[in-house]
N, C-alpha and C positions, 0 to 999 in steps of 0.2 A: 628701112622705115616700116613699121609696123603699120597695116589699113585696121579700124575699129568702125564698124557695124556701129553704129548710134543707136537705129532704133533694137536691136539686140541689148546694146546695156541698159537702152530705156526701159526693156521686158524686164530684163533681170532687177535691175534697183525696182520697179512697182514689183515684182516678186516680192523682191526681198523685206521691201516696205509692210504687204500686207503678213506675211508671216512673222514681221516684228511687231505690228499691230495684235495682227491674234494672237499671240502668246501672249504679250502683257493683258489684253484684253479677259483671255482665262483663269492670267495670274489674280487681276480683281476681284474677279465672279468665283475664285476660290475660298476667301478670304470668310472667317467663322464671325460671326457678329461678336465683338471682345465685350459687350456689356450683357453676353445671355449669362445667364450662370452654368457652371462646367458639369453639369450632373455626373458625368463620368468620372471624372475625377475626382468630387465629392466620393463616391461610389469605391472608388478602388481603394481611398483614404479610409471608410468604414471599415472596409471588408480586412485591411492590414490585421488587426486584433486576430481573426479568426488563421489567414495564413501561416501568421506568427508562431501560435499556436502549434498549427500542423507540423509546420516545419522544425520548429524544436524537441518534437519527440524523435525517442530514437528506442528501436528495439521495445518498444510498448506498442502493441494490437491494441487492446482496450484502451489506450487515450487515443490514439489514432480513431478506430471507431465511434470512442465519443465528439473529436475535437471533427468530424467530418458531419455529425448528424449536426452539432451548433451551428455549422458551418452553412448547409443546407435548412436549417431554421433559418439563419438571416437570411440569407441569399432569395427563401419561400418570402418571406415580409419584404424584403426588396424589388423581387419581382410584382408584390401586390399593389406597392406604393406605386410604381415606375407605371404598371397598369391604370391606377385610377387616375395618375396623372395625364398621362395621355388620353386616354378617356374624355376626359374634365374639360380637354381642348378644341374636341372633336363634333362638328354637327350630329345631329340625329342619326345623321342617313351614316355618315363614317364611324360613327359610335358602333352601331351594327355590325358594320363591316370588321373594323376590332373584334368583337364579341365572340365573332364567328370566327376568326384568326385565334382570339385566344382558344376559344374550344380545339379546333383544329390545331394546335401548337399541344396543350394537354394531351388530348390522343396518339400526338408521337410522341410527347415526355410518356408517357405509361407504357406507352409499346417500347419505348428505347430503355424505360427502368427496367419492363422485361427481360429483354435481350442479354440485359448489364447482368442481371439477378444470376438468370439462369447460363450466362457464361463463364463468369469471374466465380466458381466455387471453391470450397477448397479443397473437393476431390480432383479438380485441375489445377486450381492454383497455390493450393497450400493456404498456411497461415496468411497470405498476403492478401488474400481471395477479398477478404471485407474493406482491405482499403481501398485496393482498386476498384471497388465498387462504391466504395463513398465519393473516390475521386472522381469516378465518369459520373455520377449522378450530380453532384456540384457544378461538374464543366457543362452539363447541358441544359442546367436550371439558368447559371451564371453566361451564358450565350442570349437565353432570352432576354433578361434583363440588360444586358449592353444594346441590345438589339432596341429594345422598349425605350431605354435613356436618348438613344442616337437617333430617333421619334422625337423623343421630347427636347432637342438640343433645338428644334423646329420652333418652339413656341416659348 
């Protein structure tokens, strides 16, 4: 015959109770309010036209380099929307605090277009040297703006 410890499984079941509790508890407090609108998703559904694009050339440098500057036009008016919107949402005092975030985000977009310019050439990289510079200049424009959207999922 087996002895069982009572107050031992009493520990163990309120154990077990409160870590059943917290998890569903977090499972709630995870949950995206289903009536915000999905800006991100709007966002990914624009930008398709311009992927599209990219992706269907082949062996073309100049569509590559035009279909990456279009691409960086949206992406630049994406970013500014996503900005004013958030903006829009924001008291004075946090308005401010943005303002000086966007400066400081610009500063390192210039310093990182730098960096892209003057490493991706095509005495190191060849003919390739411009795409991969449209591509990293898109992915770090296209960071802020999911960054600014994932802001505005807030309001």
């Amino acid at each position: 015959m087996v002895k069982v410890n009572t107050k031992n499984v009493y520990v163990w079941i309120k154990g077990l109770l409160l870590i059943s509790l917290s998890l569903l508890m977090s499972q709630v407090s995870a949950l995206d309010n289903p009536d915000a609108p999905d800006f991100i998703g709007e966002f990914e559904s624009r930008q398709q036209v311009f992927l599209k694009e990219i992706n269907s050339l082949y062996n073309d440098s100049r569509g590559y380099l035009i279909a990456y500057d279009n691409y960086q036009r949206f992406l630049d008016d994406e970013l500014n929307k996503a900005y004013r919107f958030v903006k829009s949402k924001l008291s004075t005092d946090r308005q401010q605090e943005l303002i000086n975030s966007q400066r400081n985000w610009i500063k390192f977009r210039d310093a990182e277009f730098k960096l892209i310019n003057n490493t991706w050439t095509r005495q190191n990289f060849g003919s390739s040297a411009g795409i991969s510079r449209g591509s990293y200049r898109c992915t770090v424009i296209k960071d802020r703006v999911l960054q600014l959207l994932h802001y505005a999922k807030n309001y």
